[in-house]
N, C-alpha and C positions, 0 to 999 in steps of 0.2 A: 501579265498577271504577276502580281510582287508575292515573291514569298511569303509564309507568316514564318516571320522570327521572335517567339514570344516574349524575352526582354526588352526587345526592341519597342514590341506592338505596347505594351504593358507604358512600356517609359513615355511614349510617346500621348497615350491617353492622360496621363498623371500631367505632362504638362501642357497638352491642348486644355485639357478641363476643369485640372485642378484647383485653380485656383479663383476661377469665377466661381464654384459650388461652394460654398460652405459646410454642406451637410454632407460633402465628401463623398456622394451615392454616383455621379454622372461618371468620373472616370470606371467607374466598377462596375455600375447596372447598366445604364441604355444611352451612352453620350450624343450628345445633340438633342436629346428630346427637352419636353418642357420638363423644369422641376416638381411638378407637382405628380406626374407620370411614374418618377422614380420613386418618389416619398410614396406610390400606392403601392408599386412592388416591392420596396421598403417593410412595408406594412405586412404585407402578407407572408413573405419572408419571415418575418419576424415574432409573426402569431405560431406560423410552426414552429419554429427554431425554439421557442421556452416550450411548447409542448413536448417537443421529444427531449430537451434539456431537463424537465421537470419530471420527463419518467426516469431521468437516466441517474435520478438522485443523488447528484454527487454531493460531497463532503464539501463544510469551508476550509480553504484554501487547496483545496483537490489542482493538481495540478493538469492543464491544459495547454494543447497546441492547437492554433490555429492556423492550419496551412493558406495559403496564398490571402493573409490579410488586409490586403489591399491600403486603403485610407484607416483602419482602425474601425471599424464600426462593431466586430462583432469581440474583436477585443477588449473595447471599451463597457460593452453589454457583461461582456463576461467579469470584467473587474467588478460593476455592480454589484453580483450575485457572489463576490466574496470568495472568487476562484484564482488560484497562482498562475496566471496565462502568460503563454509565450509567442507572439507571431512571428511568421514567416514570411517574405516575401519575394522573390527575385527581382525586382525593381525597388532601389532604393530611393528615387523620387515618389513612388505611391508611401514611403515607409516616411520619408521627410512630409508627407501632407497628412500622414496619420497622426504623428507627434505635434504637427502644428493644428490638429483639430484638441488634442487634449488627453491622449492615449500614453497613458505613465507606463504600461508591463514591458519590459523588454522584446523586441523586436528586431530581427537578425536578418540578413541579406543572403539568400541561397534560395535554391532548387529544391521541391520538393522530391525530385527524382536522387538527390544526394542530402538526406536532413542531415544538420551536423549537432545528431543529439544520440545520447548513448543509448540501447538497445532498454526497450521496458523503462522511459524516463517519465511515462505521463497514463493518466487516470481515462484521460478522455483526448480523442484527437479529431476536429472537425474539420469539412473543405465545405464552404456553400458557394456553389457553382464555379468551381477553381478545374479538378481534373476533365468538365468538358473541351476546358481550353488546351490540354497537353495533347499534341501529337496520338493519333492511335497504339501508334508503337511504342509508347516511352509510359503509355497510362497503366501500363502493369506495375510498371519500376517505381512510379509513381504511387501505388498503392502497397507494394511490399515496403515501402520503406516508412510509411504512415502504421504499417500494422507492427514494426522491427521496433517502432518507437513506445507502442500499447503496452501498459503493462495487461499480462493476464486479470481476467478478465474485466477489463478496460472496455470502454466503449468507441467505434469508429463511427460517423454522425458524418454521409453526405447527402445535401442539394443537388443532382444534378440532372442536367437535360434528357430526354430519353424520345424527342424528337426534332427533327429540322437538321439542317447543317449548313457549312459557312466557311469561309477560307480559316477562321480562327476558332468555329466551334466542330469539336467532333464527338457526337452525341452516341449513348448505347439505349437498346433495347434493355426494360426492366432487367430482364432475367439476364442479359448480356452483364447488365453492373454488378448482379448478384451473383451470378457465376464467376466471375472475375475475382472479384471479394474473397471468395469462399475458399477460392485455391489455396490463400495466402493463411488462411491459420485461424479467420474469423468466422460467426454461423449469424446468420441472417436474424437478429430477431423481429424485426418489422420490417414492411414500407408501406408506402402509400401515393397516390396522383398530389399534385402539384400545380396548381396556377393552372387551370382550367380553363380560363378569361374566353370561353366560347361565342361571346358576341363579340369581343374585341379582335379576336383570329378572323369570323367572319368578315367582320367589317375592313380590315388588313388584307384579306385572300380577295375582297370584290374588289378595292383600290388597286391593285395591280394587275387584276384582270383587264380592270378599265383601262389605264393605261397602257397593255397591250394591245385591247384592241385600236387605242387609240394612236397606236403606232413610236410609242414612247417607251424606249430602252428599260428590259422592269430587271431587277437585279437577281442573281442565280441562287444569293445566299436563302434559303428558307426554313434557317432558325426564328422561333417567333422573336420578336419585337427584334428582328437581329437590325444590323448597320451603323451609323455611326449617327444618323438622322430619325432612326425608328421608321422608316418605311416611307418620308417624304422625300426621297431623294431630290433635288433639283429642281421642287417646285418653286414656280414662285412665289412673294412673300403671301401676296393676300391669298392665292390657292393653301398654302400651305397654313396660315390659322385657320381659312376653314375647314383644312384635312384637320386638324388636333383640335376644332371646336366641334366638330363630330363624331372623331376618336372619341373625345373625354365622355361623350354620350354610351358609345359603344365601354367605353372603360366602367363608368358608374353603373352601368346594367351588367359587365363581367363578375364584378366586385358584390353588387347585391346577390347573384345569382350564388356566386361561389359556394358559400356553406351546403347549400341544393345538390349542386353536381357534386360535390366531397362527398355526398351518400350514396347518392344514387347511380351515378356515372364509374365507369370500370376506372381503377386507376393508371392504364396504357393510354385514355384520355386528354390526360392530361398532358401538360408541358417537357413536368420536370418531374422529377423522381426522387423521394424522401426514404433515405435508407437508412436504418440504424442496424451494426453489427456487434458482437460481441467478441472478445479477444478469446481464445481456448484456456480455460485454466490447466495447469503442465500440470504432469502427476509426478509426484516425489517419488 
């Protein structure tokens, strides 16, 4: 079993993928799968992410960090909306395909676990789905140093997994992220479930049953949509369209379903985990 080295892991997707995507989404979301897969978790992604960005009312030019910003996507979302953004990223090949999609805000090479920015530099500091991928041990370091950067009362905005796991994901319980969070200086003001896609998991949890029973190798990782193929490892060509011409069935029923299960379904549920904290205002 190979280590995960995450510069390495990181460098390595940017240029298996980067450059047949256009829309910059496969090295960052689900590499291997069809594009149209990623543009749906694109989607949904991105219907939360202005929800909690539109309660967190920031100012124009309010200044913004965005930790581990891959190709640029939510950098370039954020220039839209007329905000001073800075991203980050430890792989400076994902930071070379973000500038070559059209991401003008300055963009810096480094570790979230060391930001090289001075304490209270930023309004708002976001990660979507960045600190599942840091080591257990290293995701605290990683959090104190995103909240060293907030100014008081600044807002802290993560995506992240809160089930499954994987040689590169290591995911917490709700109340694990919240707890975690909370040591550091910030109070929880919301969360909420995330990517629910319950017919799409079903339909992912029978395909590998199947091929257990079928006596065919099924892979240990059970982060959803995790691997490098989405869950078709090693099939063959025609098995494997009609695994993603079933999938998109099972997907197009997750997707209508979704707004449903956001009501009525617990938010432990779900996939991932939508946090917004607040930074403590100091007392004079």
């Amino acid at each position: 079993m190979n280590k995960y080295l995450p510069r390495e892991f990181w460098t390595r997707l940017a240029k298996d993928f980067g450059e047949s995507d256009l829309t910059g989404f496969a090295p960052v979301l689900h590499p291997g799968t069809p594009r149209w897969f990623n543009e749906v978790i694109d989607r949904l992604q991105r219907r939360t992410w202005s929800q909690i960005l539109n309660y967190c009312s920031l100012p124009q030019g309010a200044r913004v960090l965005d930790v581990g910003c891959g190709t640029g996507r939510w950098v370039r979302r954020l220039e839209e909306r007329g905000l001073s953004v800075v991203g980050i990223d430890q792989s400076s090949e994902m930071l070379s395909l973000a500038r070559k999609r059209g991401t003008l805000s300055p963009m810096v090479s480094g570790e979230v676990q060391n930001l090289p920015f001075r304490d209270e530099s930023f309004e708002c500091v976001s990660a979507v789905t960045v600190i599942q991928h840091i080591p257990p041990q290293e995701q605290i370091r990683a959090l104190s140093e995103m909240v060293r950067v907030l100014r008081p009362g600044g807002y802290l905005f993560l995506i992240e997994l809160i089930r499954g796991h994987g040689l590169h994901v290591f995911s917490r319980l709700p109340d694990d992220w919240i707890r975690l969070a909370s040591t550091l200086g910030v109070s929880l003001v919301s969360w909420r479930g995330h990517e629910y896609f319950l017919f799409d998991r079903c339909f992912v949890y029978s395909v590998q049953k199947l091929r257990a029973l079928a006596g065919y190798p099924v892979s240990e990782d059970s982060s959803p949509h995790s691997g490098p193929a989405g869950g078709d490892h090693e099939l063959p060509d025609l098995a494997r369209r009609v695994y993603w011409m079933l999938r998109g069935i099972a997907v197009a029923l997750s997707v209508c379903a979704e707004p449903l299960f956001e009501k009525v379904c617990p938010g432990k549920l779900a996939t991932h985990g939508v946090f917004l904290f607040r930074k403590e205002q100091t007392l004079d």
